[in-house]
N, CA, C and O of each residue as an XYZ file, in Angstrom:
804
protein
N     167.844      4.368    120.721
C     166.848      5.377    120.383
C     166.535      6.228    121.609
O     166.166      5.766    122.689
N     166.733      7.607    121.312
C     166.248      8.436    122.517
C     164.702      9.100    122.391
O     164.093      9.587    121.439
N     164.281      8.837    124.128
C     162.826      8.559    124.047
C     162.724     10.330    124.222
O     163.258     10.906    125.170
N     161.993     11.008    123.199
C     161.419     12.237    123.404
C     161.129     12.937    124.310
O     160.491     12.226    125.086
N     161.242     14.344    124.868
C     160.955     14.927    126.690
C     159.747     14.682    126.025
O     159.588     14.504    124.818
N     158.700     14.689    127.140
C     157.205     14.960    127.364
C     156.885     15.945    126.667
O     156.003     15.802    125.820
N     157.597     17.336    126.872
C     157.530     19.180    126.667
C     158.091     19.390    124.866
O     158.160     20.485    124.308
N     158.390     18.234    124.309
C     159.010     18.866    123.134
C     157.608     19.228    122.158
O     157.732     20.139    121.339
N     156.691     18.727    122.230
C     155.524     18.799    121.302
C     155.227     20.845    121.230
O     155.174     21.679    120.326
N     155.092     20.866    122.923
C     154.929     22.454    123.358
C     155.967     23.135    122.829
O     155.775     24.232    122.306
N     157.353     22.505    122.906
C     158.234     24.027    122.566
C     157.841     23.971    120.605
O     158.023     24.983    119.928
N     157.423     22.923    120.102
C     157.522     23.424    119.088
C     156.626     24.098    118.422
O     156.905     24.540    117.307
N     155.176     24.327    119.092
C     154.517     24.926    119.233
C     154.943     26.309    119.271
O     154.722     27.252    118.512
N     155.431     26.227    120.054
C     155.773     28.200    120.457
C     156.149     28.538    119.352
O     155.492     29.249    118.592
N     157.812     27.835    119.004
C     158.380     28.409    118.139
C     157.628     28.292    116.769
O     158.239     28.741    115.799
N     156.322     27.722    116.539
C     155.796     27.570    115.169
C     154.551     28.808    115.194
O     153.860     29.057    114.206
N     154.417     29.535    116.551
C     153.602     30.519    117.138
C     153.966     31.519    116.921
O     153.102     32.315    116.553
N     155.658     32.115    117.042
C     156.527     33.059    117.651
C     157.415     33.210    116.803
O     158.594     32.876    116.924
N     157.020     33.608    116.089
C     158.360     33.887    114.622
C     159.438     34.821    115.336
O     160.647     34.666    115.166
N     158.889     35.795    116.142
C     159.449     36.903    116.584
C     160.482     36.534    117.732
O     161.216     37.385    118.234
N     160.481     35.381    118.057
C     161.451     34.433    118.720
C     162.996     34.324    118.056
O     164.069     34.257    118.655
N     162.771     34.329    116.834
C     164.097     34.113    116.195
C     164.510     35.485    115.374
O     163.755     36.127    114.644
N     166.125     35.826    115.718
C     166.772     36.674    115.672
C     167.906     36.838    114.993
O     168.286     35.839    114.382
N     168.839     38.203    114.883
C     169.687     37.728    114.719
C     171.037     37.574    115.393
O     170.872     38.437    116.256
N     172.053     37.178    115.585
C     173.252     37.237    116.516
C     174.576     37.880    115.814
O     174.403     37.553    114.639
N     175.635     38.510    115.858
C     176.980     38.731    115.817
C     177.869     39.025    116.546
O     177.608     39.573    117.617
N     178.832     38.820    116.270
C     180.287     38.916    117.514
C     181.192     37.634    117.430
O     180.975     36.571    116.847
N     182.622     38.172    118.427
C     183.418     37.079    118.198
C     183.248     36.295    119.022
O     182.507     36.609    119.954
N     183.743     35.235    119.002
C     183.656     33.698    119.797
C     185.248     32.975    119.795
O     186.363     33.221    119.334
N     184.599     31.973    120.587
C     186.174     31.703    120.971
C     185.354     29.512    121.029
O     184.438     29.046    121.708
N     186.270     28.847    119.999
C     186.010     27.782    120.174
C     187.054     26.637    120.324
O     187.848     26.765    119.392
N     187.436     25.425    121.211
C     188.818     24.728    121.448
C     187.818     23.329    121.515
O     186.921     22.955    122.270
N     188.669     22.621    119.959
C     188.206     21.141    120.037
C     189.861     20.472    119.723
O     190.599     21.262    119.133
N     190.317     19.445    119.984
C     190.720     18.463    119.205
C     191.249     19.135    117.783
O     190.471     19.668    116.992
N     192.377     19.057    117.613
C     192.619     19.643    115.566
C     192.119     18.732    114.587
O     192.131     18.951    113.376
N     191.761     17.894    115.039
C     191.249     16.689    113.647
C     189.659     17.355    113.739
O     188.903     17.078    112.808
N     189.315     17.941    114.487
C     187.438     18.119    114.268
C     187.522     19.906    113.729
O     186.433     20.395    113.430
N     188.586     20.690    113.634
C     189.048     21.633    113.189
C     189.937     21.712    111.770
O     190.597     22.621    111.266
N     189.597     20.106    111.292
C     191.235     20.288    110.239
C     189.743     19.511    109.175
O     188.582     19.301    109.527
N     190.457     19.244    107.771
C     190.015     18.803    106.656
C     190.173     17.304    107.068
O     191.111     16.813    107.696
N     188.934     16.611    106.530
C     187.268     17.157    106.060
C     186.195     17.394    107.458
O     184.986     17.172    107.402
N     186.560     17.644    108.082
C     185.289     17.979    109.342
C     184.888     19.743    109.235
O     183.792     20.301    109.171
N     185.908     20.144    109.245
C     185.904     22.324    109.066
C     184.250     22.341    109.805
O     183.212     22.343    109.144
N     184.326     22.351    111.192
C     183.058     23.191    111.872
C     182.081     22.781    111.006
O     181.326     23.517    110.370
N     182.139     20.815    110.994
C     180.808     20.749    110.463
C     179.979     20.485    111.666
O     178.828     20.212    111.326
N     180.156     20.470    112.972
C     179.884     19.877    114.249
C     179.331     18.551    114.180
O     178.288     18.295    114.781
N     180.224     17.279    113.179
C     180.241     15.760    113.185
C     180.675     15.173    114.528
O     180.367     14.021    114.833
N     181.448     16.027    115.392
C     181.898     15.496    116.983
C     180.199     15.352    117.642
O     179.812     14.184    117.690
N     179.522     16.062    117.973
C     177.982     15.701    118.386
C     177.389     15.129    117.700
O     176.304     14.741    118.134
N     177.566     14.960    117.031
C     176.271     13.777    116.240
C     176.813     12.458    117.098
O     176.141     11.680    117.775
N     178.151     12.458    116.868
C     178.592     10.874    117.641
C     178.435     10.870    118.944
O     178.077      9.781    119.393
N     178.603     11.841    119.815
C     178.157     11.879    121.198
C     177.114     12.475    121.805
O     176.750     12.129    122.929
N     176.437     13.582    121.009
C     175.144     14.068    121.610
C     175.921     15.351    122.585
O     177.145     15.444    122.688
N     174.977     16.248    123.225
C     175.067     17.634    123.821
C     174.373     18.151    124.560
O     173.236     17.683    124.611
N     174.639     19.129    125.314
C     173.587     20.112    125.949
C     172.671     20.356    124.957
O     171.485     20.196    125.243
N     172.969     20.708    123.861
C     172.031     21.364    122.823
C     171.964     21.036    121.353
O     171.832     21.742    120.353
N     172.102     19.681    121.550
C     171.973     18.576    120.468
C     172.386     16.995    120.466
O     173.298     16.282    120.885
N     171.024     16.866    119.658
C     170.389     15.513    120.275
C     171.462     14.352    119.487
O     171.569     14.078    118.291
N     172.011     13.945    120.399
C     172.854     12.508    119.632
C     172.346     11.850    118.085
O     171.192     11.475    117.879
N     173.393     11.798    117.119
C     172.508     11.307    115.713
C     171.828     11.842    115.310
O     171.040     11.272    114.554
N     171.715     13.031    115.510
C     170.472     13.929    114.615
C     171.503     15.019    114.508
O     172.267     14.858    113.556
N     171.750     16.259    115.362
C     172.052     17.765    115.032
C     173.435     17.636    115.047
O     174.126     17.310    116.012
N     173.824     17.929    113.850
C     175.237     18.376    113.893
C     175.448     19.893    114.449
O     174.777     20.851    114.065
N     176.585     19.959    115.503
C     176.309     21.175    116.245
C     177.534     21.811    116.147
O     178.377     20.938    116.355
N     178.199     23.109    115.894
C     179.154     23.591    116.759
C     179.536     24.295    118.166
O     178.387     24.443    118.581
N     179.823     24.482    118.523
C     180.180     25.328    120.206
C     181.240     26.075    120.061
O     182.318     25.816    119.526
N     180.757     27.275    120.713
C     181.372     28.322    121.033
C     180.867     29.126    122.094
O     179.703     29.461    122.312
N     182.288     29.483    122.951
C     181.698     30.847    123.837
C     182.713     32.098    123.280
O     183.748     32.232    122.627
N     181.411     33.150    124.195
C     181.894     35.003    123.759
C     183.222     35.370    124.969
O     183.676     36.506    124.833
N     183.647     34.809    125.725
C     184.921     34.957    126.307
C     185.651     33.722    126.770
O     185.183     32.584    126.753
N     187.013     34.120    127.243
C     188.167     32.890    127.231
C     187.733     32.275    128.473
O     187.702     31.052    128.608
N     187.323     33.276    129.589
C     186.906     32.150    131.041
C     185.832     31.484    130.749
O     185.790     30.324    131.160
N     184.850     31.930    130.089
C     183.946     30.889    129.683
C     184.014     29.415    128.997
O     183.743     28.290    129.417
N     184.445     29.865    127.888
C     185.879     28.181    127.371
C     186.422     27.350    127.951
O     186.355     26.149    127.687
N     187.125     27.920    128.945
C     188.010     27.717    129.765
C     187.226     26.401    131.044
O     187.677     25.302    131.365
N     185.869     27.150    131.539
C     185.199     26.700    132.284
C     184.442     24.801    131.890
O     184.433     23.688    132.416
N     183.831     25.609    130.436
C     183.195     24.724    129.927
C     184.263     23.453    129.645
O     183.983     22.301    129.974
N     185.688     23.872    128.907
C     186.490     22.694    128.691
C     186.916     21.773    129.625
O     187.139     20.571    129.478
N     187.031     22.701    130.919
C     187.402     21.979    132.370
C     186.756     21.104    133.171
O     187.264     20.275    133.925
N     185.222     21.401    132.908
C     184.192     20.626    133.628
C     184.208     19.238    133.932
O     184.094     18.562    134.954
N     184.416     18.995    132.522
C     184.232     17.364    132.583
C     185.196     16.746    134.052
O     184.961     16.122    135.087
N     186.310     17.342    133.397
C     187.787     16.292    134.129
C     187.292     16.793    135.312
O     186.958     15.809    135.972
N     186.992     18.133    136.133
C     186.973     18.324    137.199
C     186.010     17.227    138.016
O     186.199     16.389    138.898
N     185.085     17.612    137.377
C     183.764     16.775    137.911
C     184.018     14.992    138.187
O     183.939     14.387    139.256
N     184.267     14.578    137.124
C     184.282     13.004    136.442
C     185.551     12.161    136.686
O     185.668     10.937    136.630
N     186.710     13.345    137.044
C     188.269     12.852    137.190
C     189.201     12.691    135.504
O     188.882     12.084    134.482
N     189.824     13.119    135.673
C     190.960     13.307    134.467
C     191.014     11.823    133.483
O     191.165     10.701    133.966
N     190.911     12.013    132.544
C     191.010     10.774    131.615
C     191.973     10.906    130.790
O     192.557     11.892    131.239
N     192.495     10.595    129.941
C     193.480     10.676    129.109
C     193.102     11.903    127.951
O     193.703     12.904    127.561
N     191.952     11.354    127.663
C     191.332     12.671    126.657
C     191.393     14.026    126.866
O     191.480     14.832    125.940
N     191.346     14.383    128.253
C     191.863     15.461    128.913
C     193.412     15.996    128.835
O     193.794     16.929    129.541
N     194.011     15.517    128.185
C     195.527     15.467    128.010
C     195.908     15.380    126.605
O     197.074     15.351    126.213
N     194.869     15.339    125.865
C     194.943     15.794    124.631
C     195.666     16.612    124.292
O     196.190     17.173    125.255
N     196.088     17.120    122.979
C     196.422     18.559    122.060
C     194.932     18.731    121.737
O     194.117     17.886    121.368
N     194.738     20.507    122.052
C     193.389     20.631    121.908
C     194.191     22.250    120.896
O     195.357     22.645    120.924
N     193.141     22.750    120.216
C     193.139     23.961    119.693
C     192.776     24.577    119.765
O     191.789     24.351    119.065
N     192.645     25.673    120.201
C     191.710     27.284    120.489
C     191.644     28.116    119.352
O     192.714     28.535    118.908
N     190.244     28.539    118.613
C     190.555     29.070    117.226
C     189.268     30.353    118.052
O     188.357     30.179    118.861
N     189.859     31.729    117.265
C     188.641     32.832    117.895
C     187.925     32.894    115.920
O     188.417     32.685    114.811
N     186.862     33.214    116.342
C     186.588     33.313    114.989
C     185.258     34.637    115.265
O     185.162     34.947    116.453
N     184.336     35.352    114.354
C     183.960     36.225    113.823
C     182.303     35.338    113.808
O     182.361     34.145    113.511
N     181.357     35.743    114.022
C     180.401     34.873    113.732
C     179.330     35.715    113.299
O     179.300     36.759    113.950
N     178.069     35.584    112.062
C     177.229     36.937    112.057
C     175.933     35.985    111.712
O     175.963     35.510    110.577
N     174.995     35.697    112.384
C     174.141     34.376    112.537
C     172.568     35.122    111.799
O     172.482     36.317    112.081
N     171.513     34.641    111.028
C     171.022     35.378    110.935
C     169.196     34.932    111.345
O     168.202     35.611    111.088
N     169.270     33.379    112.147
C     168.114     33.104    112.368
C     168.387     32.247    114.174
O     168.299     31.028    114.325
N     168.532     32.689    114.689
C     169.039     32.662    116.006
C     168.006     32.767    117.062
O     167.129     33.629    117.106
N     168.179     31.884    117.841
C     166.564     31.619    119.605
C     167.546     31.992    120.493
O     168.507     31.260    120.729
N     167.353     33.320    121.126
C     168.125     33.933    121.918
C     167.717     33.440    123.697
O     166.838     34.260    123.960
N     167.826     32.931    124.440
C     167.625     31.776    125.040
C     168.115     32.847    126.902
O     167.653     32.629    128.022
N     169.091     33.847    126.497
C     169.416     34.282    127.571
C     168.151     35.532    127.970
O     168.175     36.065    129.079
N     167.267     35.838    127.111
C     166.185     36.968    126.951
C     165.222     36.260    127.703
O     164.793     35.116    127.555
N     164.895     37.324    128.714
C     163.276     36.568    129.617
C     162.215     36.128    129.044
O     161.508     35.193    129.421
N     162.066     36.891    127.990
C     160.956     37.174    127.053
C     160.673     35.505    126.416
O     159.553     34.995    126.387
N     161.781     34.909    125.994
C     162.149     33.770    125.440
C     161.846     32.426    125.978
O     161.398     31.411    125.444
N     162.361     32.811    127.649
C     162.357     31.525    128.525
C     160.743     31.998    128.485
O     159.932     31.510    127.697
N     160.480     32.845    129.293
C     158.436     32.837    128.958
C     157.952     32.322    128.595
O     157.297     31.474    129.201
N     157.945     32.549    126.908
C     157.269     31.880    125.653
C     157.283     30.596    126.107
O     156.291     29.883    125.951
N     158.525     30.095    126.789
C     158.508     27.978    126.262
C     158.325     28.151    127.701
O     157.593     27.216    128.026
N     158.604     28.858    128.755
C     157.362     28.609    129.940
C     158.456     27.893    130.689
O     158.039     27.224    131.634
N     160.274     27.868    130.411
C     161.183     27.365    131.486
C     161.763     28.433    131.699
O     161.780     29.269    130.796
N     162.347     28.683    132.844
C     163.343     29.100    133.353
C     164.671     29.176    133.369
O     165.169     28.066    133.184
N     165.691     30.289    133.558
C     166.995     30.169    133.496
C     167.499     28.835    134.240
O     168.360     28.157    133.679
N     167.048     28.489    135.339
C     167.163     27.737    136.275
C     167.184     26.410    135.622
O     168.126     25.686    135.301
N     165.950     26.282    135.513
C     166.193     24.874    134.759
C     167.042     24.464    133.620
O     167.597     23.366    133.564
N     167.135     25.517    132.583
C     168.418     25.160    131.703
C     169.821     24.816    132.266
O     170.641     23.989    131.868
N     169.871     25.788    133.424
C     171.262     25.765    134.112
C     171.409     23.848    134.952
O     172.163     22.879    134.869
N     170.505     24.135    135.485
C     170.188     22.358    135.941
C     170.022     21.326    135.384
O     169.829     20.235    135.922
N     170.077     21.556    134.278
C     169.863     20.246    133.428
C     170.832     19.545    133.445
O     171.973     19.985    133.303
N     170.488     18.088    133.658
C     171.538     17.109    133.587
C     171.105     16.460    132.556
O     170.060     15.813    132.489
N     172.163     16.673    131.460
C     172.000     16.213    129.753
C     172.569     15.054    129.432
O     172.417     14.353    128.432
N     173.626     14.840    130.917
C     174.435     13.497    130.284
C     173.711     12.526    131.027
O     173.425     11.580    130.293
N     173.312     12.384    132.157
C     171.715     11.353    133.147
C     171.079     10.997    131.965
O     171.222      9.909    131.407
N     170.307     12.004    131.543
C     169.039     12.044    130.844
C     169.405     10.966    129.340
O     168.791      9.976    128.940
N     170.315     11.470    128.923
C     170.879     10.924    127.784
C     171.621      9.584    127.956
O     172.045      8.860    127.055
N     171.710      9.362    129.514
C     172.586      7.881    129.140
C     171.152      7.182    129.659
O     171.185      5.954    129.582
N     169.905      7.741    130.170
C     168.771      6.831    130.288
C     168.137      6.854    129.243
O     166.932      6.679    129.423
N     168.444      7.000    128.201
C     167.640      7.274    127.169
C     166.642      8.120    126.796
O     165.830      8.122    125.870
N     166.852      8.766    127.623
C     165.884     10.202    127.347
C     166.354     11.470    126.943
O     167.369     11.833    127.538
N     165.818     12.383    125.945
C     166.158     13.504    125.309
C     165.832     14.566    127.095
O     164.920     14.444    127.912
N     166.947     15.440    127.080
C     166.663     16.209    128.005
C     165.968     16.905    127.571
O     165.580     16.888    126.402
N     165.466     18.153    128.950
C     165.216     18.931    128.540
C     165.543     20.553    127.078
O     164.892     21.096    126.185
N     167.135     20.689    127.788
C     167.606     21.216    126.372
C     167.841     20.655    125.164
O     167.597     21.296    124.142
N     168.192     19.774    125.132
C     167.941     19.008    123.795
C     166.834     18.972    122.993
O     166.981     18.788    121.785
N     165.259     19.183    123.687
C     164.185     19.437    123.520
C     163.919     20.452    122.856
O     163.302     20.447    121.791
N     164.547     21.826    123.668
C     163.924     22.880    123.290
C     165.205     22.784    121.950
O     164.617     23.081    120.911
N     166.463     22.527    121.696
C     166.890     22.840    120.865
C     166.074     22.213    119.386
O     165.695     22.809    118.378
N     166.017     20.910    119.737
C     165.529     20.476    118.255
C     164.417     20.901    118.292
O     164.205     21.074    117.091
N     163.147     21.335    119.023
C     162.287     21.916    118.433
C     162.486     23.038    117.628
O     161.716     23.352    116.719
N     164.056     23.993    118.102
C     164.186     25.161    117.213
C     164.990     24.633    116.108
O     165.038     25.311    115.082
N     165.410     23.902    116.145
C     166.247     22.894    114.619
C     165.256     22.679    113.627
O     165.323     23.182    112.505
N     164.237     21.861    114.060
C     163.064     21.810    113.018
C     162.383     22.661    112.685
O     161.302     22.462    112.129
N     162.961     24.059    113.006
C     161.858     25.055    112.528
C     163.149     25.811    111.735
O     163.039     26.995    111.415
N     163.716     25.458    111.600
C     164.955     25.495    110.670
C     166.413     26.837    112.000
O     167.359     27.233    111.319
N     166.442     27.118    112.858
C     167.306     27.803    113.403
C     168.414     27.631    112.882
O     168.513     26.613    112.196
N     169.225     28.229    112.963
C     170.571     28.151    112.515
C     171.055     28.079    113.847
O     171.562     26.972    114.032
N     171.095     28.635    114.615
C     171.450     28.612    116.240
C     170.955     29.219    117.364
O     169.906     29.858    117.443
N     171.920     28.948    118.412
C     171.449     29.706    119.473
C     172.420     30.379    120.649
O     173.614     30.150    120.841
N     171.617     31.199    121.308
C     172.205     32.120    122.191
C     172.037     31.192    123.349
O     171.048     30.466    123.248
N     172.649     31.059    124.260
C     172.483     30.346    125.545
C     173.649     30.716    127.211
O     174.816     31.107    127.177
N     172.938     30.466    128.281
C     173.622     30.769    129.115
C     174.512     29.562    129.512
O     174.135     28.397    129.631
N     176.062     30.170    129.740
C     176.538     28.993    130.079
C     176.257     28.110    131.912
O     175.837     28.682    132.917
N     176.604     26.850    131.806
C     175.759     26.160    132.758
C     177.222     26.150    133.765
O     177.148     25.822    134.949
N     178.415     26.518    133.175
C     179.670     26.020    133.701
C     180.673     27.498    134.302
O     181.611     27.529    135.099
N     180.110     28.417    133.663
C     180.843     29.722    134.099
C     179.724     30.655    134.257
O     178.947     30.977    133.358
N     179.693     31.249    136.028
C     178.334     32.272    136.197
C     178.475     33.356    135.094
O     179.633     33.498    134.701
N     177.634     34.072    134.570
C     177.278     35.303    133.502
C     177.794     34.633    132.204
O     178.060     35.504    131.376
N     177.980     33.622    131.835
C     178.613     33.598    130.680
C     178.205     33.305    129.684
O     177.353     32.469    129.985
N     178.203     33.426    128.390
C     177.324     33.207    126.900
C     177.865     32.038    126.112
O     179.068     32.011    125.850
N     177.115     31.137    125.745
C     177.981     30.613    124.609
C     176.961     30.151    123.181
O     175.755     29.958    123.024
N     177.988     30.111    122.430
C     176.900     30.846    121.534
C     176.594     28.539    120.401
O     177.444     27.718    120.747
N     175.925     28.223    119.754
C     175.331     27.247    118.931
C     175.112     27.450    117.758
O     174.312     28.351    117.504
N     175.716     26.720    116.662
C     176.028     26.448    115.631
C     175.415     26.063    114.618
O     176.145     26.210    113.638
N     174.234     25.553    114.298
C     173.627     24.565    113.169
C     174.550     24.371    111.730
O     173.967     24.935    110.804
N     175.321     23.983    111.471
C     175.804     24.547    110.170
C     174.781     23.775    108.769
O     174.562     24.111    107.605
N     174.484     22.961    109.374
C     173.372     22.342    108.199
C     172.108     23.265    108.091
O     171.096     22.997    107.443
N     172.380     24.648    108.997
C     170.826     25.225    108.511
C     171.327     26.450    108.276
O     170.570     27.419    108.324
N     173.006     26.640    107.913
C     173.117     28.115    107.431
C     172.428     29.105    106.673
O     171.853     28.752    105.643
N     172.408     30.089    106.975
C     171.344     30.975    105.992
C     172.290     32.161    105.388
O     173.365     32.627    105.766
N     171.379     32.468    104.223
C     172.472     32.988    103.336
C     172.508     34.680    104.394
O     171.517     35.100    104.991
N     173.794     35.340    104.383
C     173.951     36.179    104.560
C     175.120     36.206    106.156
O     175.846     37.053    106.678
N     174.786     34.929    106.416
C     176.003     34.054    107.797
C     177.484     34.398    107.273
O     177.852     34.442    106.099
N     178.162     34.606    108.310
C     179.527     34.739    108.295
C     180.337     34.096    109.431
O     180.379     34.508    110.590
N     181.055     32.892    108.869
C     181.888     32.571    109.888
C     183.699     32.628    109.425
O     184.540     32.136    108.673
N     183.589     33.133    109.980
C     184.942     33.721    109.898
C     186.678     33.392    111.086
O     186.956     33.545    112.275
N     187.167     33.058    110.246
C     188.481     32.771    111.660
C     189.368     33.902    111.523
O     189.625     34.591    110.535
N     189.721     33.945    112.535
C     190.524     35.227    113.138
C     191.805     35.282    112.912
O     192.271     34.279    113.454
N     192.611     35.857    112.440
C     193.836     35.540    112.409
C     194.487     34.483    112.204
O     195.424     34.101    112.905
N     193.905     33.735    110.909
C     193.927     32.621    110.077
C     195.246     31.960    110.307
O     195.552     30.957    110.951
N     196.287     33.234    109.243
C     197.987     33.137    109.658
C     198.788     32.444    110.642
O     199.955     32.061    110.560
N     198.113     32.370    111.409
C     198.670     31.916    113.255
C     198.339     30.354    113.489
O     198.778     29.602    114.360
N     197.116     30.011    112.084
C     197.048     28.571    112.533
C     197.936     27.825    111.965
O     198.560     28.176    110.963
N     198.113     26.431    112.708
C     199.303     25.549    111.874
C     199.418     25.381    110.568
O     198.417     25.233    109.867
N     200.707     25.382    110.050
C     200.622     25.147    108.115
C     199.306     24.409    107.735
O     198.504     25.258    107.345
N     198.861     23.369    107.702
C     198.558     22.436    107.374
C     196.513     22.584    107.473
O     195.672     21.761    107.112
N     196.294     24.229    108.226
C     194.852     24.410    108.025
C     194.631     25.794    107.650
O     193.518     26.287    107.830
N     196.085     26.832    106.879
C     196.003     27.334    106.391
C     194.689     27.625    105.281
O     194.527     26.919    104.286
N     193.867     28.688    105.602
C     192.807     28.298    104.392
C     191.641     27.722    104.529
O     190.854     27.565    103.595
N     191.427     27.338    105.788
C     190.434     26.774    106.315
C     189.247     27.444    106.270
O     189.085     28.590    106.687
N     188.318     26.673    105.713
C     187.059     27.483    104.821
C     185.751     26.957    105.773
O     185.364     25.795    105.656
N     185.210     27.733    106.561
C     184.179     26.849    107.339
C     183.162     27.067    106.813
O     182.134     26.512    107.201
């Protein structure tokens, strides 16, 4: 059981304060998991975090997807681990890179000053967060915090700065809180292997 931040009571406050907090997002993205968490029956349900937990979702609770708005950003984020932690086998995987189309329509835009304000943190501290510490002591980090407070207020996702590539965006998923008028879309479908032809997220 992960023990709650101190601060989650406050962020959900805001966001139950600040309607004007949530937005909407579009543009393309660029996302690389594993083909079994990309293939039938998973299709971008983000079931990979629920089993391990996230920057921006809380282990056993938020099913999440991930994506960033450019390839060095991806690139960065996919690399981290092994760089940091040393190469594991998992790192040597077949991984898949799919770009897809995204048009979000209840979104906590997280890179806006205005935003960090409201919940009263800083770019800084998001960027500093150590999610995997926090989470192997049993404690909900800080982002994990502010995310499920915006989960329970139903978000569909979020805008966020990446922690792994300077300037970079990556964008959060809820798919259990899609709202009607969302579009996720894959890019040049054709190009993926026979076998996910059709792939309906």
């Amino acid at each position: 059981m992960i023990k709650a931040h101190p601060d989650f009571d406050w962020y959900f406050e805001v966001f139950k304060n600040n309607p004007a907090l949530f937005t909407t997002w579009h543009g393309n993205v660029l996302r690389q998991s594993p083909p079994r968490w990309l293939s039938s029956p998973f299709r971008f349900t983000g079931v990979g975090s629920v089993l391990v937990g996230a920057r921006w979702s809380v282990i056993e609770l938020m099913p999440t997807v991930y994506a960033s708005t450019d390839p060095d950003t991806l690139n960065a984020e996919a690399y981290h681990k092994g760089r940091r932690y040393g190469w594991t086998q998992a790192d040597f995987n077949a991984q898949l890179k799919i770009g897809m189309h995204w048009e979000l329509q209840r979104v906590v835009d997280l890179t806006l000053p205005r935003t960090l304000r409201a919940l009263r943190v800083s770019r800084r501290d998001i960027l500093s967060c150590d999610w995997v510490a926090e989470q192997s002591s049993g404690r909900e980090a800080l982002t994990q915090a502010i995310a499920r407070a915006a989960f329970e207020h139903l978000a569909e996702g979020l805008v966020v700065p990446s922690a792994r590539h300077r300037g970079g965006i990556n964008v959060v998923y809820y798919p259990t809180h899609r709202q009607p008028g969302t579009i996720i879309d894959v890019l040049n479908q054709t190009a993926l292997p026979p076998d996910m032809h059709g792939l309906d997220p």
